[in-house]
N, C-alpha and C positions, 0 to 999 in steps of 0.2 A: 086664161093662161095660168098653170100652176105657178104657185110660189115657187116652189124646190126645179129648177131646171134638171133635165133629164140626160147625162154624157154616156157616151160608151168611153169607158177608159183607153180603148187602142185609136179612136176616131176622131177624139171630140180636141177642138182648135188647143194647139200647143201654150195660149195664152189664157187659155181658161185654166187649163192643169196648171200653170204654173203660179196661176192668184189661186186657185185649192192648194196648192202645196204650202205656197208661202203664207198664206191667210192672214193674218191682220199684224202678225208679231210685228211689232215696228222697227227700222233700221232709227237707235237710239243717238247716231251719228249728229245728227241734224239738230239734237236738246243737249247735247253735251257741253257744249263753252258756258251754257246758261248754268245748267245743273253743276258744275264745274266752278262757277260766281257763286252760288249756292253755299258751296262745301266751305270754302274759302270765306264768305260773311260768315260761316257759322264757327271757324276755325279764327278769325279776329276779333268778332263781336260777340259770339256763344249766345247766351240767352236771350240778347237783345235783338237779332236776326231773329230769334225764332219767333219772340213775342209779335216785332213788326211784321211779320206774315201773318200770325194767327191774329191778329187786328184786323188786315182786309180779309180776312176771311168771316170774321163776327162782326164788322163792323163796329166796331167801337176801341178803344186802348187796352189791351191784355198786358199784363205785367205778368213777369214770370213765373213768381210763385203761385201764378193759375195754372199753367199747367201740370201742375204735379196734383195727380188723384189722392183726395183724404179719406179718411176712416170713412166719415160720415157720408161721403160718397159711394163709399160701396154701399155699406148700409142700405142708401137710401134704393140704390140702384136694386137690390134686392127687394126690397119692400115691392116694386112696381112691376116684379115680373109675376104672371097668374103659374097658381103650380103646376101647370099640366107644361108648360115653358122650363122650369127649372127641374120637373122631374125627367125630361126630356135631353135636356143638357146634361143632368147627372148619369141618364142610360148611356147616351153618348161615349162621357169621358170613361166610364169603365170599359165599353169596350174597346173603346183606342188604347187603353192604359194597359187593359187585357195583352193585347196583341203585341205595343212597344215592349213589352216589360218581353214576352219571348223574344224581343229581333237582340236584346241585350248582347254582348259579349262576355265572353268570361274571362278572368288572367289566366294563363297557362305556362307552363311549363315541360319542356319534352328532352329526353338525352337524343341528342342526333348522332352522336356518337358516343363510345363508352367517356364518361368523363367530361362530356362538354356538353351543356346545358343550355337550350335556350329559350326564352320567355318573351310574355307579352303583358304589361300592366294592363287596365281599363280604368282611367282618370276622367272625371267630367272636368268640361272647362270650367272658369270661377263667376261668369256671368252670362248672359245672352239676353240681348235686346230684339225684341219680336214684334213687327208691326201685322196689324192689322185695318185693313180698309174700311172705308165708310162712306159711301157716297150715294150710291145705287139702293141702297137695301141695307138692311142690319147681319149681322156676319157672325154671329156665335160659335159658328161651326166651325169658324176660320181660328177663332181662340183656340177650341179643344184641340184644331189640329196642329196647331203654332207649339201650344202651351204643355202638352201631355209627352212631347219625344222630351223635351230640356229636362221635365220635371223627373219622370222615367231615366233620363240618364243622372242623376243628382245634381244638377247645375244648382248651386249653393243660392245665388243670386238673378233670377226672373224678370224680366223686367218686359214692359208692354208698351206699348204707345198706337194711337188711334184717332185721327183727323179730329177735329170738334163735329158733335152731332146735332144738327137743327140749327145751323149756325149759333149758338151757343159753347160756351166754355166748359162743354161737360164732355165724358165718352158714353158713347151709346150702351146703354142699359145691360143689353142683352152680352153684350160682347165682353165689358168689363166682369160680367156675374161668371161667365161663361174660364174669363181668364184665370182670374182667383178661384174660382173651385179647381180651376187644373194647377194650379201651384203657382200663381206667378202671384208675387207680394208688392209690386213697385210697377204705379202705371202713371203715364205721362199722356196729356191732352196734345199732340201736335205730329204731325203728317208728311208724306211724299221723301223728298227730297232733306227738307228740314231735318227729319225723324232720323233719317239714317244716316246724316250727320254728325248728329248729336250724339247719338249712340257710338259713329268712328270714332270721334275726337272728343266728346265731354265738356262740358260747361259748368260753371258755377252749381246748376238745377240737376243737369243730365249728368253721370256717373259714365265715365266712359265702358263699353262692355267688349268681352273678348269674341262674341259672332253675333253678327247680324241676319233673320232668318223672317221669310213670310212673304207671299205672293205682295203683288202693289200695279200701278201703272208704268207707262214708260219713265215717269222724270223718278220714282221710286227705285227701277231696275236698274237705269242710268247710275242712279246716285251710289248702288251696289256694286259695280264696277270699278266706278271711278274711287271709292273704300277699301277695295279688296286688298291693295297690300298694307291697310291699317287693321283690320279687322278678316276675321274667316265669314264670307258670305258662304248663303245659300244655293240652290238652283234658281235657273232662268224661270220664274211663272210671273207669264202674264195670262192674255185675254180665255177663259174658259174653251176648251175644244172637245169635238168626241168624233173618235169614228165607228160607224155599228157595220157591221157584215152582218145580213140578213140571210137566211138561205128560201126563203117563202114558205118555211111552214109556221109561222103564227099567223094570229090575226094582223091586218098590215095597220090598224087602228094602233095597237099593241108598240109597233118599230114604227110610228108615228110620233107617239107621245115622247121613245124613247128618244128620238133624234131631237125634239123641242126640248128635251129635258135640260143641252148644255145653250142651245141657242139661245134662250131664254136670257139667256146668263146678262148679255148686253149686246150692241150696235155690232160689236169687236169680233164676237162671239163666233165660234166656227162649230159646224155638225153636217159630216157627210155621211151619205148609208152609201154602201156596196154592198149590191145584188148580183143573182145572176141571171134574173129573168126581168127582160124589157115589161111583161106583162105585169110581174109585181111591182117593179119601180113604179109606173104608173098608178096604181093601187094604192100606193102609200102615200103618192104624191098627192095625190087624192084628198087621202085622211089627214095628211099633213093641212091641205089647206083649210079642211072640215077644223082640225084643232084651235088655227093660227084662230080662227073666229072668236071659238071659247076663253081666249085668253084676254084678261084685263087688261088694260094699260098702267105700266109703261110697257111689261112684257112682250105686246103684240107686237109694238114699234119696235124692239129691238131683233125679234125674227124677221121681221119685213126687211130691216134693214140691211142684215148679213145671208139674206137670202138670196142664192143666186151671186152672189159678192162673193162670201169666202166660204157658203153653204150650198151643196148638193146631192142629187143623187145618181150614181156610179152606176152601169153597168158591165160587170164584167162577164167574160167569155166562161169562166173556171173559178171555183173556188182558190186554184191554186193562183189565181191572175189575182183572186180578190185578197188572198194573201202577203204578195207579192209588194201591191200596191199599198197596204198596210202597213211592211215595210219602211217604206217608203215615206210613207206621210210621219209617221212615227207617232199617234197619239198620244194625247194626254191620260183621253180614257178611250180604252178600246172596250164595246160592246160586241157579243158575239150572240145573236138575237135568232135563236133557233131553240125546236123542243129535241135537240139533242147536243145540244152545245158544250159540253162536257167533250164528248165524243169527237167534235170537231177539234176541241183546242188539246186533247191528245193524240188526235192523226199528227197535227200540224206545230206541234211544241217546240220540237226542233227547228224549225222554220219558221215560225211568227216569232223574232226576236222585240223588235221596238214599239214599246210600249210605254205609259206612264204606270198602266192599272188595265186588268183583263178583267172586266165584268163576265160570267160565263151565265147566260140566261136571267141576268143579275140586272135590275136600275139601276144607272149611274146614281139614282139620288140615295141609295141606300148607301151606298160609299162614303158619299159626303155628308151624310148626318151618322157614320157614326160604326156602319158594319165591323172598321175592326182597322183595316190598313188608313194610311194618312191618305187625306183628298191635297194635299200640296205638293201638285207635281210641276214637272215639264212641260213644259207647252212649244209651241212654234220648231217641233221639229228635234226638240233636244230631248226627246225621251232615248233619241241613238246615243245618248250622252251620259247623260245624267239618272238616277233614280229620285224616289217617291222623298219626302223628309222624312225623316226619320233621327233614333239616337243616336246616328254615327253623327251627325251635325254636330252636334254636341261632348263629344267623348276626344281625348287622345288616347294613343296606343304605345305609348313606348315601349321598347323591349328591355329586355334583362340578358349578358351575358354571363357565363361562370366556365371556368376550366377548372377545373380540380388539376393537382398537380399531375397525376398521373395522365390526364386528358389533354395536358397543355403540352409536356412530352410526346404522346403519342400524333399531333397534332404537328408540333413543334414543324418537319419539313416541310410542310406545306406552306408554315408562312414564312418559313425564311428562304425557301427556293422563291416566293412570287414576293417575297422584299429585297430581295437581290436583282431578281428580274424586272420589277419597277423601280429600282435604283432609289430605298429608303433604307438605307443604313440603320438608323435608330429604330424602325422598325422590327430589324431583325436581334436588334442589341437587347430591345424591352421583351421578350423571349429567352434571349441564350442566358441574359444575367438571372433572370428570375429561375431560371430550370440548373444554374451555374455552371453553364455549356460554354461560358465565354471563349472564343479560340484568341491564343497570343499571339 
């Protein structure tokens, strides 16, 4: 029996489609009173909540001044990585840094009418605190994409924070190198729940910051939430997903590897293909199971496990069905896994709106080390929502008014017929006196 089970989209039982739609995102409902105790230890006791977590998690007494990263630590964190690692990271952040530096805005100003002016500043905020995970694997990629939009937008103040690595009082090697080459100066040992705490509310240790930004787990996402009206969070990312539309002309070895590529990711992890031929579905399933072999552990175990759970393979009647359904699902990373995929995602531009990220004949993994756009997106459906991180995370926009006098006369009726008609007397007085229309 394949790994990848085989649906027809119009056919297959209505509680299967509905665990593929929903796939692993968690209802955060259930951790909240906890994560909620959480925020609340961390907002009475500050550093000492955070040290007593990072204790049971190292086993032994952490005092707070361990979590703040030193000089020497970076250092040393450098010294340990091989160069073909750090020249790697450095390809990396140019081209994310490449790409954010165009999403930039610019100030502007335009006459919308003769004499009245209007604008828009572009302000970074004054800090932003960025978590990055550590549990599963080492994450550098997750710095460059955290660390490159804040830096790129001029956020004065950077700050990082990152579970302990090896159960140890340190952050993992790669991640911390990974942070500081992308701009961030100020990094802290501590995780989840805690981290985003610390960052809402501030501690003795922790410097409270103006947005909180960076994929995590449920009690991380939770704690995002339940922050937001202290702090500007991020989007929703949790568990890794991808959906590929195949049309059968590659090799099916080829949109094999591609659908392992987010599966891989963890247990959590979702990867569906939509085809339109039952005969290719098969074909892939095939190869998909041929791959699942090649893979180390813990890898294997983690395809096996969302296989068939929140992973499969689709067929539909129509491109335009496998469209449709794309939609629908809303990817994190949508793959379009044809040799004329260009061609496709220009029929269909108009209509394939929900997305995180459109690979066009492209691997998801080249995204996420580095091609250019952020890999920290939407997940569980809210790419109809939300977009990719990016600078706007980080930036305000205020605008600029001006009337010139002659602009404020000519203007002049307009706001005193609709200050009269919304019954603001001073509104129409801060007008007539300044233009000295006052009527007796």
């Amino acid at each position: 029996m394949a790994s990848y089970p085989i649906y027809s989209i119009r056919d297959a039982p209505r509680e299967v489609m509905e665990r593929i739609l929903r796939r692993s995102e968690l209802d955060v409902s259930g951790i909240e009173p906890e994560v909620r105790r959480i925020i609340e230890d961390v907002r009475e006791r500050g550093d000492d909540a955070i040290a007593e977590f990072l204790s049971s998690q190292v086993g032994r007494r952490v005092r707070p001044e361990e979590m703040v990263v030193g000089p020497e630590e970076i250092s040393r964190a450098y010294r340990s990585l091989d160069d073909g690692v750090l020249s790697a990271i450095r390809r990396m952040i140019a081209n994310v840094r490449k790409f954010h530096e165009a999403l930039m805005p610019r100030p502007l100003r335009i006459e919308v009418e003769p004499g009245l002016v209007a604008g828009m500043e572009v302000i970074p905020l004054d800090s932003a605190g960025l978590y990055v995970p550590a549990g599963k694997a080492s994450y550098p990629s997750v710095s460059v994409m955290v660390t490159v939009p804040a830096s790129v937008a001029g956020v004065p103040r950077i700050a990082v924070a990152s579970p302990p690595w090896g159960n140890e009082m340190r952050m993992e090697p790669a991640t911390l190198v990974a942070a500081h080459m992308s701009g961030a100066r100020e990094f802290y040992i501590m995780g989840g729940a805690h981290a985003v705490a610390a960052f809402a509310l501030g501690t003795r240790t922790v410097r409270r910051v103006d947005a909180v930004a960076g994929p995590g787990g449920p009690w991380t996402y939770a704690a995002k939430r339940l922050v937001r009206d202290l702090v500007r969070v991020d989007l929703p990312a949790g568990p890794s997903e991808a959906l590929v539309i195949a049309d059968g002309t590659l090799d099916p070895r080829i949109v094999a590897w591609d659908v392992l590529n987010e599966a891989e990711h963890g247990p959590d992890s979702s990867a569906v293909l939509v085809t339109i031929s039952e005969d290719y579905a098969r074909r892939v399933a095939e190869e998909i199971d041929r791959a699942i072999e090649e893979l180390p552990e813990p890898r294997r175990s983690y395809v096996l496990a969302n296989a068939g759970k929140y992973s499969a393979i689709l067929v539909a009647s129509s491109m335009d069905e496998a469209v449709d359904f794309a939609n629908e699902y809303a990817a994190e990373h949508l793959l379009i896994d044809s040799d004329r995929a260009e061609e496709i995602y220009a029929r269909y531009r108009g209509r394939l709106r929900n997305f995180g990220t459109v690979c066009l004949g492209t691997p998801i993994s080249a995204g996420n080390y580095g091609l250019g756009p952020n890999a920290t997106l939407p997940t569980g459906g809210y790419a109809r929502l939300y977009s990719g991180l990016s600078v706007d995370a980080f930036l305000r926009k205020p605008t600029v008014e001006i009337a010139t006098p002659e602009g404020l006369r000519g203007f002049a009726p307009v706001v005193l017929t609709m200050a009269r008609h919304e019954g603001f007397p001073s509104h129409a007085r801060a007008v007539e006196e300044r233009l000295g229309q006052t009527e007796k």
